[in-house]
N, C-alpha and C positions, 0 to 999 in steps of 0.2 A: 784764244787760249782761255781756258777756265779757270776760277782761284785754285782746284784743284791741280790742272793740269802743271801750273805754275808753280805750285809748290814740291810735286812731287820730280817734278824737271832740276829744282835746286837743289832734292835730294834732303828736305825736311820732312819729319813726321808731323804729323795735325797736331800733337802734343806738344811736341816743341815749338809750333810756329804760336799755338796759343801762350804758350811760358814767356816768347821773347816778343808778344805780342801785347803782353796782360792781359788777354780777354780767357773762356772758358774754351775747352776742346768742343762745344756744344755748341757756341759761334763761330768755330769754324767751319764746324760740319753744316751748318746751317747756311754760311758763306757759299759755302762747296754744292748744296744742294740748290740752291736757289728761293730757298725758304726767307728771307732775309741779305740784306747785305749790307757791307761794313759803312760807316759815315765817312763821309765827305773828307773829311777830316783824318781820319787814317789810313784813306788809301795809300798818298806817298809812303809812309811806314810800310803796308805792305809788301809795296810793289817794290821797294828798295830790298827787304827781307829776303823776297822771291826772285830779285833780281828780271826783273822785268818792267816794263811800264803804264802807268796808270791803265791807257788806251787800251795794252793789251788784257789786261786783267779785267774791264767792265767790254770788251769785245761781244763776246760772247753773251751776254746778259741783254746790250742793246741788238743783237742778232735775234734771240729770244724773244724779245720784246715786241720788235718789227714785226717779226713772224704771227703774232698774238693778233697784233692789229690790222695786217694784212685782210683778218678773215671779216672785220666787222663793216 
């Protein structure tokens, strides 16, 4: 599952996950893209927000990841 996929499954807009978030709609999108990702620290927050769990939400990212180094 991706920080997208998660959010839009709980039926949040990006605008409001950043409002009850504090961060900008620009870290989310950013979350969403893979451009960056949130700290350590506020995963729980999110994954509680989106109603999913940590694991689920950085899934995706460490699949990415694997994949990246797979080649080298």
């Amino acid at each position: 599952m991706s920080f997208r996929s998660a959010r839009k499954k709980r039926g949040i807009s990006a605008l409001e996950a950043a409002e009850k978030l504090g961060v900008t709609d620009a870290a989310i999108y950013q979350w969403e893209c893979g451009i960056s990702l949130p700290t350590a620290k506020r995963l729980p927050e999110i994954a509680k927000l989106y109603g999913c769990t940590i694991d689920e939400l950085l899934e995706r990212t460490r699949r990415t990841t694997h994949e990246r180094t797979d080649h080298l």
